[in-house]
N, C-alpha and C positions, 0 to 999 in steps of 0.2 A: 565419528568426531563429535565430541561432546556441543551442547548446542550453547555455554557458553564460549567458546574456541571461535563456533561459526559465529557470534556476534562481534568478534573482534573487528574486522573492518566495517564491517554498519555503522558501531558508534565512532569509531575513527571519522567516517565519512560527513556523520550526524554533526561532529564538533567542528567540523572545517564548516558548515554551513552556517553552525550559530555564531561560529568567528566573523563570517563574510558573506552574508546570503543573500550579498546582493552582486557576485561576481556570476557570471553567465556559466549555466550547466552546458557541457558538449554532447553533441549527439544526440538533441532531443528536438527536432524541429516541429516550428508549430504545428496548430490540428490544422491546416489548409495546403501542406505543405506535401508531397505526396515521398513517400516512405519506397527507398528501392530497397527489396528482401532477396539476394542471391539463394539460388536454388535449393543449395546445400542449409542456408540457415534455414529456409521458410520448410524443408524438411523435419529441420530439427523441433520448430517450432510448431509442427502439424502435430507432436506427441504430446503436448498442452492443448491445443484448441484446434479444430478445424474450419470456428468464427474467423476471418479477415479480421474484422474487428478488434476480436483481442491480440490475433498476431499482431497486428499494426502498434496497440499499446505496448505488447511486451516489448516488442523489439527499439520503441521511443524510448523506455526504459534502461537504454543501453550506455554505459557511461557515467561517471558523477552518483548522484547521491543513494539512484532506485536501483543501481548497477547487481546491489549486493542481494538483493529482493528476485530481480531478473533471475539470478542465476541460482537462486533456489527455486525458482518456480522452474525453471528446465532440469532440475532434479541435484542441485548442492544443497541438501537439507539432512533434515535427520533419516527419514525415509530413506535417500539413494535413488528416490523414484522423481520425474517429472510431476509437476500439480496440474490435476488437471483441470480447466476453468469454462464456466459456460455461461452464462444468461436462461436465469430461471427463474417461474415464479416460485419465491420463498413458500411463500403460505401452502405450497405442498407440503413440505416437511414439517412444517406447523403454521397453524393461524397468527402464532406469534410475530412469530417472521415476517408478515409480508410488508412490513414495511422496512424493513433492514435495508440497505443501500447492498450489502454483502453480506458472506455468511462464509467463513470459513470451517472445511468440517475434514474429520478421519474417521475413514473407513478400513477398517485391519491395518494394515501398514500404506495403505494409499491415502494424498492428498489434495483437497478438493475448495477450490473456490466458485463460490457461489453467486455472480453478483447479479442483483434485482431487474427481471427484464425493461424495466421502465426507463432505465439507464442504457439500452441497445445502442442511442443517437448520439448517448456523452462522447467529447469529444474525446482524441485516444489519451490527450494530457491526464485529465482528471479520473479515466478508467487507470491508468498507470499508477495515477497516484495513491488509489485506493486499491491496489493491487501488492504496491508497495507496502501496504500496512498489512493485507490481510498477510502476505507471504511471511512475512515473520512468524504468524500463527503453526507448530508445525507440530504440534503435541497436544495431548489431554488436559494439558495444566494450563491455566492463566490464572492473573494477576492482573491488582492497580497497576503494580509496576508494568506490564508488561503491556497493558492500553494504552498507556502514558507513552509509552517508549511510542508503539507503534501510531497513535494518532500526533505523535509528536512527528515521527517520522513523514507521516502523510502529509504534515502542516510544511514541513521542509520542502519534500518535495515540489507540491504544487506552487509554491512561493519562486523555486529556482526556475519553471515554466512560466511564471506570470512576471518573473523579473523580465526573463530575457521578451515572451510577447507578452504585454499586458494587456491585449486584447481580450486574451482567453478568459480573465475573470468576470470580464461583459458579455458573456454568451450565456441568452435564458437556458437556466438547463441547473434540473431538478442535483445532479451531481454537482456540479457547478458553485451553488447554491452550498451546498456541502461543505465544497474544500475551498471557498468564499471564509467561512464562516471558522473555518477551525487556522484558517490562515493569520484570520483576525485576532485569534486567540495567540499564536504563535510570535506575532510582530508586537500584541500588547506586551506579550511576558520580556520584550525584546528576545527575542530571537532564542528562549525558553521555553522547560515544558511547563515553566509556573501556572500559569493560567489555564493551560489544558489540564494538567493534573487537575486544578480544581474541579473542571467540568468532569473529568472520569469518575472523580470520588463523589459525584452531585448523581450523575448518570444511574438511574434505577435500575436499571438491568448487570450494574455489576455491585451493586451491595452485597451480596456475598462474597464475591472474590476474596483471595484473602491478599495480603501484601505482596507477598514475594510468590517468586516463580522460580523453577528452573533457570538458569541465564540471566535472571531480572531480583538476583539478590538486594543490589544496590538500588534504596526509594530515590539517586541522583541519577538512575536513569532518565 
């Protein structure tokens, strides 16, 4: 399936939020709230992680905006494979890295998210929500457009978590702190990627990028 096809309900999903993104996401209960995983799912889900931890976020993910993200990460992508995701420190792969919050990478035809062991405590909301960004990563190519989209995406999601508890955006916590920040960007642009686009095209680590991408033709992504 070509990977602009699989973006069809994403931005479907994306537009319903910037219309209304203050009506309550289903299925996502807060980080205090304790997550019941039937057997059968928490199987399925052992083929992505075998952290609790990231179980618990994937499966918050379930529903509403991160829904489309979820179910690539258990293997609706371009691969056909589950992503597999762990907590690690970056700076093994490179010094660069160690401070990335994530690190989304491909190996042959497998796909891997990376995200920063510092972040093991975040709560599962804001691991979701940056789970949610990296999983659209699913090829060799990227794009402004295609940071845009996904840090836009990220800014969505943890916005429809912090509508329904707003508690979560008052927990110290170095992710947190994060999607704090790009949420502020998301509700300045009203409920746009205006102002996070700005920050993509500012952000030094992607000045080479070029415009377009695979799937991320359109810069109204």
């Amino acid at each position: 399936m070509k990977k602009s096809k699989l973006l069809f309900w994403v931005l479907f999903g994306l537009s319903l939020t910037v219309a209304g993104c203050m009506a309550e996401e289903t299925g996502n209960p807060s980080s205090n709230d304790e997550i019941y995983i039937d057997n059968a799912t928490y199987k399925m889900y052992k083929k992505v992680s075998n952290d609790d931890r990231i179980i618990k976020a994937v499966e918050s993910m379930k529903g509403g905006l991160s829904d489309y993200s979820r179910r690539a990460i258990l293997g609706e992508n371009l691969t056909g494979k589950p992503i597999k995701i762990e907590f690690r420190n970056l700076a093994q792969f490179n010094e660069a890295y160690k401070d990335f919050d994530a690190l989304g990478w491909k190996q042959k035809d497998k796909l891997y998210i990376f995200i920063n062991q510092k972040h093991y405590d975040a709560p599962k909301e804001a691991l979701a929500s940056i789970l949610s960004h990296e999983a659209i990563h699913q090829d060799e190519l990227n794009s402004i457009n295609e940071e845009t989209y996904c840090w836009t995406l990220e800014a969505a999601v943890w916005t429809s978590f912090t509508e329904k508890k707003p508690e979560l955006q008052n927990i110290s916590h170095p992710l947190v702190d994060r999607e704090n920040t790009i949420k502020r960007l998301f509700v300045k642009g009203g409920y746009t990627n205006k102002y996070i686009r700005k920050s993509v095209l500012s952000n030094a680590g992607y000045q080479t990028l070029p415009s377009r991408s695979p799937g991320f033709e359109d810069e109204n992504l």
